[in-house]
C-alpha positions as a Python dict, from the first residue, in 0.01 Angstrom:
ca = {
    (1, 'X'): (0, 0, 0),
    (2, 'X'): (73, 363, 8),
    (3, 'X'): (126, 548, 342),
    (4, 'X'): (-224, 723, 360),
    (5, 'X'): (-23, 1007, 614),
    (6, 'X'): (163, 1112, 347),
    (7, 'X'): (-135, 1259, 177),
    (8, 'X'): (-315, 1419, 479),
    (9, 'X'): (-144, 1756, 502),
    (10, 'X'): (-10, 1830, 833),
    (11, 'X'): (-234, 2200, 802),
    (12, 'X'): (-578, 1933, 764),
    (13, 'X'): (-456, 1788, 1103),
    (14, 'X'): (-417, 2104, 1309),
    (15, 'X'): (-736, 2273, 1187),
    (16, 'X'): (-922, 1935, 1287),
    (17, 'X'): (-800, 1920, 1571),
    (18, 'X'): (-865, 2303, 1665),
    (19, 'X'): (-1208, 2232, 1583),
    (20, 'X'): (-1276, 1906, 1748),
    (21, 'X'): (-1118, 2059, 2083),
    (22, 'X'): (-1310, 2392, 2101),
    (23, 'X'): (-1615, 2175, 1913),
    (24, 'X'): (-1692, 2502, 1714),
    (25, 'X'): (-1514, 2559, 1319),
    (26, 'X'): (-1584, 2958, 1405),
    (27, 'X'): (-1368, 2910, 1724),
    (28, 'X'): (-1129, 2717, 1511),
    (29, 'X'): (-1062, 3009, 1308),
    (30, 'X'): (-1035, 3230, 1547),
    (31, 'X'): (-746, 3098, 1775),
    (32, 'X'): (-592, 2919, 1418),
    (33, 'X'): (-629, 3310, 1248),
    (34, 'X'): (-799, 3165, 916),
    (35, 'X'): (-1180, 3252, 784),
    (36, 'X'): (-1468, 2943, 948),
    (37, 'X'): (-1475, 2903, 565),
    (38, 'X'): (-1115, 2779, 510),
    (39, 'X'): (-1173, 2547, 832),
    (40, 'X'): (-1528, 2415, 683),
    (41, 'X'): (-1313, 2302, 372),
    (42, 'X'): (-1035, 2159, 537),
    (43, 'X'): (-1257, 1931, 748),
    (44, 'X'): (-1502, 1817, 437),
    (45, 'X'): (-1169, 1720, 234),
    (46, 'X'): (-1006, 1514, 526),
    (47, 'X'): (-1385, 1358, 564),
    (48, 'X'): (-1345, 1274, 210),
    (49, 'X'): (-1007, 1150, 224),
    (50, 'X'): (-1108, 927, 490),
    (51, 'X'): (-1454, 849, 340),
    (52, 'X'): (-1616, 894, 657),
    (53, 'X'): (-1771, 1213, 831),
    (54, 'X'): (-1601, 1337, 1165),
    (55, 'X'): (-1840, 1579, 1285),
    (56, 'X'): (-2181, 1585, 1291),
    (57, 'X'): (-2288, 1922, 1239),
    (58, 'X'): (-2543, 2109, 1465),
    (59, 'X'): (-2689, 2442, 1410),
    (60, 'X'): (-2417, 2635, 1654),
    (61, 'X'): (-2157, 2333, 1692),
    (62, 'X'): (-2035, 2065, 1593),
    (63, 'X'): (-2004, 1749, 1790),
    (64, 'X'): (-1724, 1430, 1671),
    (65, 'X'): (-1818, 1127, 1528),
    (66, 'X'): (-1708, 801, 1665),
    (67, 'X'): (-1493, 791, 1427),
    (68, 'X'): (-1387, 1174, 1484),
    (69, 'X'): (-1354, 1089, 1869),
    (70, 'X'): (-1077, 851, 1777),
    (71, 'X'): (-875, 1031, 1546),
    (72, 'X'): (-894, 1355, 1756),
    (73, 'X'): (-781, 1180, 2064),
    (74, 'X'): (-432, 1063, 1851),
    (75, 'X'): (-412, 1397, 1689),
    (76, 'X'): (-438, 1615, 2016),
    (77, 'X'): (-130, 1335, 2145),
    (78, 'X'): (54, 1376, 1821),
    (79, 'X'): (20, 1733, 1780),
    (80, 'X'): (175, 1763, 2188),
    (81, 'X'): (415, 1522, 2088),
    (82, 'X'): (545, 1721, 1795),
    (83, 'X'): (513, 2059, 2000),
    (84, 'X'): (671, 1973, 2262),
    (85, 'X'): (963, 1773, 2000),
    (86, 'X'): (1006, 2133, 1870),
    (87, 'X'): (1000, 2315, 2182),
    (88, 'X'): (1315, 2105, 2306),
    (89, 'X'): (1458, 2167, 1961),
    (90, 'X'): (1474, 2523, 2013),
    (91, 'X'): (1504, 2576, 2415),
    (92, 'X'): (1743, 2799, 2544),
    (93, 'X'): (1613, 2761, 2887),
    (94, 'X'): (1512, 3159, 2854),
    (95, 'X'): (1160, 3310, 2742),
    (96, 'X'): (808, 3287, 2955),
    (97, 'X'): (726, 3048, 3172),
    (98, 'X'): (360, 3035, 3227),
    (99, 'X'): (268, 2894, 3558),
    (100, 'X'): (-150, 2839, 3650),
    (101, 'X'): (-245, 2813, 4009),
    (102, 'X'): (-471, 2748, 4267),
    (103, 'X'): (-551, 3096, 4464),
    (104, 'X'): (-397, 2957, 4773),
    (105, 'X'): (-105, 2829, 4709),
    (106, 'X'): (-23, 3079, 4426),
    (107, 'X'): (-111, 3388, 4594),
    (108, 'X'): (-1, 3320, 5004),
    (109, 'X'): (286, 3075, 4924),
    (110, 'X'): (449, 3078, 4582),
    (111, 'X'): (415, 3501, 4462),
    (112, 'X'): (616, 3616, 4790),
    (113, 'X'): (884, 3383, 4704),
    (114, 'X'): (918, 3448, 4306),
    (115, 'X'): (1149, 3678, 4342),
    (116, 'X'): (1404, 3428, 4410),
    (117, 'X'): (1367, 3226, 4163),
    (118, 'X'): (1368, 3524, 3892),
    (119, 'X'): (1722, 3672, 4073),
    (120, 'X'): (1805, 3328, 3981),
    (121, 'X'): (1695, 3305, 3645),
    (122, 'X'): (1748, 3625, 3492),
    (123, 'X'): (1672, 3524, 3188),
    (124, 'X'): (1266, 3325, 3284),
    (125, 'X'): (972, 3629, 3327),
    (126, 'X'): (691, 3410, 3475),
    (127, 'X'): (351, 3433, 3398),
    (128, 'X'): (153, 3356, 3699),
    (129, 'X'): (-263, 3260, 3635),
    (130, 'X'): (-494, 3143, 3926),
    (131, 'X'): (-787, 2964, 3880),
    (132, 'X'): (-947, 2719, 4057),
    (133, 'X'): (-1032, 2497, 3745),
    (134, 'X'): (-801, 2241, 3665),
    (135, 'X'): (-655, 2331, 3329),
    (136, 'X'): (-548, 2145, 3065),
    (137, 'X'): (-189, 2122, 3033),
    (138, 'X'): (-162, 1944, 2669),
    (139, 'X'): (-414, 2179, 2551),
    (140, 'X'): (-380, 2519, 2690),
    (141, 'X'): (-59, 2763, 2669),
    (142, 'X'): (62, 2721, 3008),
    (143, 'X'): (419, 2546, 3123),
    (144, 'X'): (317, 2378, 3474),
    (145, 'X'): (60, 2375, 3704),
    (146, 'X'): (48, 2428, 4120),
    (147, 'X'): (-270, 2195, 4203),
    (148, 'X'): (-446, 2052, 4469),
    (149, 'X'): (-540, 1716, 4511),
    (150, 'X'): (-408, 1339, 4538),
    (151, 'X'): (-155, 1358, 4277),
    (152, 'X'): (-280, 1130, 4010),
    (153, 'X'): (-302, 1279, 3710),
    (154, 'X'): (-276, 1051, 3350),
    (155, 'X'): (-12, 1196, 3167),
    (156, 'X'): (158, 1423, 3414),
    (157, 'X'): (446, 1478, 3653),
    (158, 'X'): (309, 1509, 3999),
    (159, 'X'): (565, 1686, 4294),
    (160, 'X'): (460, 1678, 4607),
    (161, 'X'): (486, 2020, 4781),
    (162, 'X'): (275, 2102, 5053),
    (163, 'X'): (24, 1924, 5253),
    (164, 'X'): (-354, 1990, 5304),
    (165, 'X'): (-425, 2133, 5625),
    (166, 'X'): (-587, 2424, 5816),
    (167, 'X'): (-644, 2545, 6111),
    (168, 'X'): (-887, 2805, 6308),
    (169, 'X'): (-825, 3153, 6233),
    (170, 'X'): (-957, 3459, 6325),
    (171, 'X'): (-894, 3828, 6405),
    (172, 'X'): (-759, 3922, 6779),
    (173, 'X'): (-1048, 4162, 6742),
    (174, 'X'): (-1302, 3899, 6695),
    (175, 'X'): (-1160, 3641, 6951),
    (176, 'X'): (-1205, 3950, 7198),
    (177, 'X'): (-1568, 4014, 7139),
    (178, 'X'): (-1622, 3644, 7126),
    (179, 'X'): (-1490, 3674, 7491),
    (180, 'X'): (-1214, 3389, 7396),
    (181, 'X'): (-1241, 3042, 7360),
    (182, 'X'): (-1191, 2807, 7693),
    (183, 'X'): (-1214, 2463, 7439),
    (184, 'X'): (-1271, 2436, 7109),
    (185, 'X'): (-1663, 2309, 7133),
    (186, 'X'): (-1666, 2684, 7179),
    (187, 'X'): (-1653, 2750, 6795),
    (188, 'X'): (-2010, 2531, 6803),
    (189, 'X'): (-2183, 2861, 6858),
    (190, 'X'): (-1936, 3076, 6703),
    (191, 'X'): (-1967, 3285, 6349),
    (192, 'X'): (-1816, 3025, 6128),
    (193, 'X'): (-1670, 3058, 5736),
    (194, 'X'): (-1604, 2707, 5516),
    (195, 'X'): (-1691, 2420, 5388),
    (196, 'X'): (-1954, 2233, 5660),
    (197, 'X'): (-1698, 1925, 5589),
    (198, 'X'): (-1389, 2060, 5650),
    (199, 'X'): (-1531, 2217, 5923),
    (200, 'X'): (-1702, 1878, 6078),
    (201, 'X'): (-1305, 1737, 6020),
    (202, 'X'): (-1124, 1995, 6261),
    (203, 'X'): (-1422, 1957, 6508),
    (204, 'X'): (-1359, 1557, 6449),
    (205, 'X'): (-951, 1618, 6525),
    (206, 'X'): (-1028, 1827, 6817),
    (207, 'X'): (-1214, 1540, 6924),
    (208, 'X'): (-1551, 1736, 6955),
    (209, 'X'): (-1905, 1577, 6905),
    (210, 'X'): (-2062, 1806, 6636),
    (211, 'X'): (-2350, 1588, 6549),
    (212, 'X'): (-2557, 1827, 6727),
    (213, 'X'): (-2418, 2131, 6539),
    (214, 'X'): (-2708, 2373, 6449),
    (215, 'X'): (-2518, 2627, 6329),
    (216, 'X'): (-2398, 2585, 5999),
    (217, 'X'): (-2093, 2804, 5849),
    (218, 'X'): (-2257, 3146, 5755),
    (219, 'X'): (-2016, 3176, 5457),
    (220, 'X'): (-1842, 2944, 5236),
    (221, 'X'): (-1642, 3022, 4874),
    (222, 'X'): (-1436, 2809, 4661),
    (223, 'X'): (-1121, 2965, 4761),
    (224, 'X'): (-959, 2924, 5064),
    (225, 'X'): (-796, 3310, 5070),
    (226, 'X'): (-1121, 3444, 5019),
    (227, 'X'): (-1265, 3294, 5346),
    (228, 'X'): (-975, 3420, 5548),
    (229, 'X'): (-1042, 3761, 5430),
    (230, 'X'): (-1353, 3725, 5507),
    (231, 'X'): (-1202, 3663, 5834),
    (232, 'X'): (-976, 3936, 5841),
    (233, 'X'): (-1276, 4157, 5810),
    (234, 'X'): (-1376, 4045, 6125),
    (235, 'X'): (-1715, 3832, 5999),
    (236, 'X'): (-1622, 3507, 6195),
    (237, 'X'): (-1375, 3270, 6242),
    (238, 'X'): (-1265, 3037, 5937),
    (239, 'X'): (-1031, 2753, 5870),
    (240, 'X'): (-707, 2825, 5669),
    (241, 'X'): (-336, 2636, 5599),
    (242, 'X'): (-72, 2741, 5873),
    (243, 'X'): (170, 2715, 5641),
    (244, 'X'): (-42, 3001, 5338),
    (245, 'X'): (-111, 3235, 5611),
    (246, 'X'): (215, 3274, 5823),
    (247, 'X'): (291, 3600, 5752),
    (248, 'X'): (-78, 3728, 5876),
    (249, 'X'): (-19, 3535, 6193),
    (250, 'X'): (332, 3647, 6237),
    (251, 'X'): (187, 4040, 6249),
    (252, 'X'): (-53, 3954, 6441),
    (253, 'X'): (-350, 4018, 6184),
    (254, 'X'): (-489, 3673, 6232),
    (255, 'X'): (-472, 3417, 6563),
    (256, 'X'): (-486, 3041, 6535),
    (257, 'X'): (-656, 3020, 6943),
    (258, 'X'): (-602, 2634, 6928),
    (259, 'X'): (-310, 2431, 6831),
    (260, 'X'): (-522, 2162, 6648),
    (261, 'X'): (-505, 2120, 6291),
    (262, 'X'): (-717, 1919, 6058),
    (263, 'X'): (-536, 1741, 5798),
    (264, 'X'): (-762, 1632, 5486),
    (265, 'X'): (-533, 1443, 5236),
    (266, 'X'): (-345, 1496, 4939),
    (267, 'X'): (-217, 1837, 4904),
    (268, 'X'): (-63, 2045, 4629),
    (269, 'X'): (137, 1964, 4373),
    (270, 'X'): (341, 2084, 4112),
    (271, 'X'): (232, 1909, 3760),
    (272, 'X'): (346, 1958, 3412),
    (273, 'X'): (344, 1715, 3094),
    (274, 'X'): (511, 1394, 3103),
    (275, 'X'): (710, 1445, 2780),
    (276, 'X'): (794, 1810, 2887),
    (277, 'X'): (998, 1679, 3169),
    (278, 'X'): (1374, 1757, 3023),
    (279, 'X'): (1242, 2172, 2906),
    (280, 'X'): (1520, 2337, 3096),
    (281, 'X'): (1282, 2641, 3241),
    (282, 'X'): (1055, 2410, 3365),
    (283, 'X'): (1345, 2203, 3509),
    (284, 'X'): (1502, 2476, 3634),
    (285, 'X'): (1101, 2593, 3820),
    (286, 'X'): (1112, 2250, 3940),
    (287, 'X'): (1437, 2226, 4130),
    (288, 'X'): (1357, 2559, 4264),
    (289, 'X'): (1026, 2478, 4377),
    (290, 'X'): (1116, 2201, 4518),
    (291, 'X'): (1385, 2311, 4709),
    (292, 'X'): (1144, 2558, 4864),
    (293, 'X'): (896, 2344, 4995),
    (294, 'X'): (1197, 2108, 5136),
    (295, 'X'): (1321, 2443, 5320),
    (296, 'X'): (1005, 2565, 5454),
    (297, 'X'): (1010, 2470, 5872),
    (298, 'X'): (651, 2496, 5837),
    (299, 'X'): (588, 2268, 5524),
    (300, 'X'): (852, 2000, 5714),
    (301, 'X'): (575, 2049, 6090),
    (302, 'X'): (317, 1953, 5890),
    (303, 'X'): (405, 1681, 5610),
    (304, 'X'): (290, 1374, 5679),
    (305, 'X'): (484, 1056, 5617),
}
């Protein structure tokens, strides 16, 4: 029986693939830099090939098949495998490493400390994106990812760096009109910015009864650094990591008026591809990082074992 792979051209593959990820043939020509018409044909002689349609089209997309959900799930997996197969071919542990981010941990932890790592790799730029989706590390052009959450990820290489946990923060300014705090049941009636959860934790590891809490956060946003500035403008007290904002409460910008922090599992990691493991920048990222976290005082205060 003859090898049906050896017919299907390798170009067939990648097109069908383009199009069954971005589940548009226009969008397929776009990032592939071909006409929609080109990827049209390309699809209808595969479906041919394999006498069996892989899309069914709809009048602005096109959504798989059954049969086009299987074959783009092992074409996606063989196309990484043979990218990253090339990639290793042709490392010289020099070029761009692109690294996407939470806000948080990018932006308070990691970008102060960059500089190290590029005095000691002369040779890596970084390319630092935050985001708080989580992004798709087979599919999208980025090396490794800093992320937040329990570490399980299918397919991935999950470092534990720093743990979850936060703290009350606020302005000196806005502890003094608030005339201080004398216990934390205090912050009950207090301006508040975050999550009503994370909020009802802290209260729960200060050991205070907020059942009766009528006074909901007044702000909340899906970053973290955005409710401390929110803080730092003076608006209220909010909850932030210790370990993100020590510089602010080293100047004195922000005050943490109780030594209670709220730890809420998992933490942040840093991920990247199972079969990219042995790509020397991202090595070389990894034992930096790594070494980092394991030097921070504040990182070993609050890990939990």
């Amino acid at each position: 029986m003859p090898d049906i792979l050896a017919t299907l051209p390798l170009s067939a593959i990648r097109i069908f693939e383009a199009a069954a990820r971005l589940k548009s043939f226009t969008r397929a020509a776009d990032e592939l830099g071909v006409s929609q018409a080109a990827v049209s044909w390309q699809v209808k002689a595969l479906e041919q090939r394999l006498d069996q349609p892989l899309f069914t089209r709809l009048p602005r997309e096109v959504a798989l098949t059954p049969a086009g959900e299987r074959l783009s799930r092992a074409a996606t997996e063989a196309l990484g495998v043979l990218r990253t197969a090339v990639s290793d071919l042709i490392d010289t542990g020099e070029g761009v490493l692109s690294v996407t981010t939470v806000q948080s941990i990018g932006g308070h932890w990691l970008a102060p400390r960059l500089g190290g790592f590029q005095i000691a790799h002369p040779r890596i730029a970084v390319r630092l994106d935050a985001s708080s989706r989580v992004v798709d590390l087979q599919r999208e052009p980025f090396d490794l990812a800093l992320r937040a959450g329990s570490g399980d990820w299918p397919g991935m290489e999950a470092h534990f760096l720093i743990p979850s946990a936060q703290t009350v923060l606020c302005t000196p300014d806005f502890l003094a009109r608030a005339g201080g705090f004398a216990a934390p049941s205090d912050l009950l009636a207090t301006p508040r910015i975050g999550a009503p959860e994370f909020w009802a934790a802290w209260f729960e590891a200060a050991g205070v009864d907020a059942a009766g809490d009528h006074a909901p956060p007044r702000l909340s946003a899906d970053a973290q650094a955005l409710e401390v500035a929110s803080a730092l403008a003076g608006q209220g007290a909010a909850l932030g990591s210790p370990i993100f904002f020590a510089q602010e409460i080293a100047q004195g910008r922000l005050v943490a008026p109780f030594d209670i922090t709220a730890y809420y599992g998992g933490g942040y990691w840093l991920v990247y591809p199972t079969e990219r493991r042995r790509v020397r920048k991202i090595v070389a990222f990894r034992d930096w990082i790594l070494a980092q976290a394991a030097s921070d005082p504040l990182v070993a205060r609050h890990r939990r074992t």
